[in-house]
C-alpha positions as CSV (number, residue, x, y, z in Angstrom):
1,X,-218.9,80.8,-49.0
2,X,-217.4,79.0,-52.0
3,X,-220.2,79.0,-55.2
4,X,-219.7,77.9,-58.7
5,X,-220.2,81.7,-59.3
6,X,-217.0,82.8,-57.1
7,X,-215.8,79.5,-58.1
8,X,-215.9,80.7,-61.2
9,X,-215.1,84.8,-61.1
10,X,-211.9,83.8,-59.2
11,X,-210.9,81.3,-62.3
12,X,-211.8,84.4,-64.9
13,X,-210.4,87.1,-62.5
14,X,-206.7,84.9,-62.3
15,X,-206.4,84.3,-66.4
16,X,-207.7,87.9,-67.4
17,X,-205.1,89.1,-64.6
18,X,-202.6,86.7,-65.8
19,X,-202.9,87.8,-69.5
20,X,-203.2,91.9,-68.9
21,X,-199.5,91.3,-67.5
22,X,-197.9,89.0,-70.5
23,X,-199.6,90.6,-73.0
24,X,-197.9,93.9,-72.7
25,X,-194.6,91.8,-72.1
26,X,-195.4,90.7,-75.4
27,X,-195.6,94.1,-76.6
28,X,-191.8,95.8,-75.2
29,X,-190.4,92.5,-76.8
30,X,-192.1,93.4,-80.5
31,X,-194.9,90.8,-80.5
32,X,-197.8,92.8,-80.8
33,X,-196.9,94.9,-83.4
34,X,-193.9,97.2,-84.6
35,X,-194.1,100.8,-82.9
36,X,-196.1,103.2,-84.3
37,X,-198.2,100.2,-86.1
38,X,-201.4,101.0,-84.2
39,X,-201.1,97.6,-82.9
40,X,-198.7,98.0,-79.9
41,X,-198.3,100.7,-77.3
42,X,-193.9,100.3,-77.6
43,X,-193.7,98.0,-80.7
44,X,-190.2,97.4,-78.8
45,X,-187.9,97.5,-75.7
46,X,-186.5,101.0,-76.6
47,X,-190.0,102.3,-76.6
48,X,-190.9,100.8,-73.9
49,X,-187.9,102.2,-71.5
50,X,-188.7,105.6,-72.9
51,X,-191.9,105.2,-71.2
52,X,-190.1,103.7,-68.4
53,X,-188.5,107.0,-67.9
54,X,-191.2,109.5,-68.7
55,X,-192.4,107.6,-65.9
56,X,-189.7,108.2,-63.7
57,X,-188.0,111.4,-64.8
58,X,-185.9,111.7,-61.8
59,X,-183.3,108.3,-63.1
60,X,-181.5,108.0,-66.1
61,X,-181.9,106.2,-69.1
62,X,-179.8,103.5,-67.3
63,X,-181.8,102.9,-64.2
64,X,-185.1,103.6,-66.2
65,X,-183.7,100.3,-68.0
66,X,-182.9,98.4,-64.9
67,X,-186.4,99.4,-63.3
68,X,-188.1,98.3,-67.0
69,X,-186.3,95.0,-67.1
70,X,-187.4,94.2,-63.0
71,X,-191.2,95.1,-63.6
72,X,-191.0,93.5,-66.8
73,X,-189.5,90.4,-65.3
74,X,-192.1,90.4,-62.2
75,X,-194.8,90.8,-64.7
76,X,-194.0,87.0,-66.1
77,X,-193.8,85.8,-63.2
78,X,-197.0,87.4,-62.1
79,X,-198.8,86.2,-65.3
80,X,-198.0,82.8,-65.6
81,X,-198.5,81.8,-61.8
82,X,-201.6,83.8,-62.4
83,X,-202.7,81.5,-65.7
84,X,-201.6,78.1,-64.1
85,X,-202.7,78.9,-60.7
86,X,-199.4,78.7,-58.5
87,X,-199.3,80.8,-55.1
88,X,-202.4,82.9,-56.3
89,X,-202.7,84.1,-53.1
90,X,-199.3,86.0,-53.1
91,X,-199.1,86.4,-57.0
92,X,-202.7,88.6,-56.2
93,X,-201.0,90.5,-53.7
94,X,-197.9,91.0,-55.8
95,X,-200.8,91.8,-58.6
96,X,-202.0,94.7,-56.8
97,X,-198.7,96.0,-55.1
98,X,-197.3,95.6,-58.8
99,X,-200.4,98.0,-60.4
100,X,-200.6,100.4,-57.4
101,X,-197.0,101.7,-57.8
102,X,-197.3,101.8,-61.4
103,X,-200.4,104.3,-60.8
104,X,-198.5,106.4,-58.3
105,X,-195.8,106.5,-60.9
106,X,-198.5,107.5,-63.6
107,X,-200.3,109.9,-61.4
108,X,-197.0,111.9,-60.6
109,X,-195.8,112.1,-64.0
110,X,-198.4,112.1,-66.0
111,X,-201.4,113.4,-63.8
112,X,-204.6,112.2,-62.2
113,X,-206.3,111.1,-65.1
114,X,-203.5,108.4,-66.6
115,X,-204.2,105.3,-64.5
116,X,-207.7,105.8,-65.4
117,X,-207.8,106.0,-68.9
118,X,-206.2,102.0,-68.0
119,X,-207.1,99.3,-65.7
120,X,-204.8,100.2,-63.7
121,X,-207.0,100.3,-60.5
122,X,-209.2,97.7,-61.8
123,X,-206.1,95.3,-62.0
124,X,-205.0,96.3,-58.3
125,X,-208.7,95.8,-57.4
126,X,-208.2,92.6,-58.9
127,X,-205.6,91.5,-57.1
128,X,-206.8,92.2,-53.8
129,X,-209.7,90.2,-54.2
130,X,-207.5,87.5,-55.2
131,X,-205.8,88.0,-51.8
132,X,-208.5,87.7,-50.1
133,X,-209.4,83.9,-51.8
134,X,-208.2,81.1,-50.1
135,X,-209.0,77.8,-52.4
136,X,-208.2,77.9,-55.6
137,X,-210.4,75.1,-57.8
138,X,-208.2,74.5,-60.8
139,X,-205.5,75.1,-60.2
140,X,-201.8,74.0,-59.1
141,X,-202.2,75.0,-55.6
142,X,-205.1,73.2,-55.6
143,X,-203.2,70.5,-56.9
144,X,-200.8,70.3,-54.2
145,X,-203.3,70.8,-51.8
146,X,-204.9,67.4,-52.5
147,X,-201.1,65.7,-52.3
């Protein structure tokens, strides 16, 4: 049953979504802040594929690069159809496949506790419930739904 409410959650669930991805894109590519400013997790790229392979301590700094430029790459793509509202359907399931291997990742190499102390889950929740959507009010799909 469509409401103004879920009308409205789905709207707020897509930008928030949409803005926890490009935000921290912002922040491997220096925007938020230099590293060690307080202001930014990596301050830079550099910092942010050393995290890439504390993540993954079984690649090298190569292929921790490679894996950091892919997720950071899907994460644009992620937020921006998010924001705008393009294939939310599939950008929600991308959302949550996206989050859930990051928390895998985190959870193996960093323990249990890691995802949590981040949305992480919430964010894959998120994503699922965008899944399970199937209008989009305000949006571009529903946009080209109407053409």
């Amino acid at each position: 049953m469509k409401t103004p409410m879920t009308t409205l959650a789905q709207l707020f669930t897509r930008i928030a979504l949409g803005l926890g991805f490009l935000l921290p894109v912002g922040d491997r590519l220096g925007f938020m802040g230099a590293p060690d400013s307080g202001k930014a997790a990596w301050g830079d790229w550099q910092h942010f594929v050393t995290y890439t392979h504390q993540l993954m301590p079984f690649t090298n700094m190569y292929t921790a690069n490679i894996a950091g430029l892919a997720a950071t790459i899907a994460e644009c793509v992620l937020g921006i159809c998010l924001i705008i509202g393009f294939k939310v359907k599939w950008m929600g399931l991308g959302a949550a496949i996206i989050t859930l291997t990051f928390a895998v990742f985190m959870i193996f190499s960093l323990g249990i506790g890691a995802p949590f102390s981040y949305p992480v889950f919430v964010f894959t929740g998120a994503g699922l419930l965008l899944y399970t959507h199937h209008s989009f009010p305000w949006s571009v799909d529903a946009l080209l739904n109407k053409n």
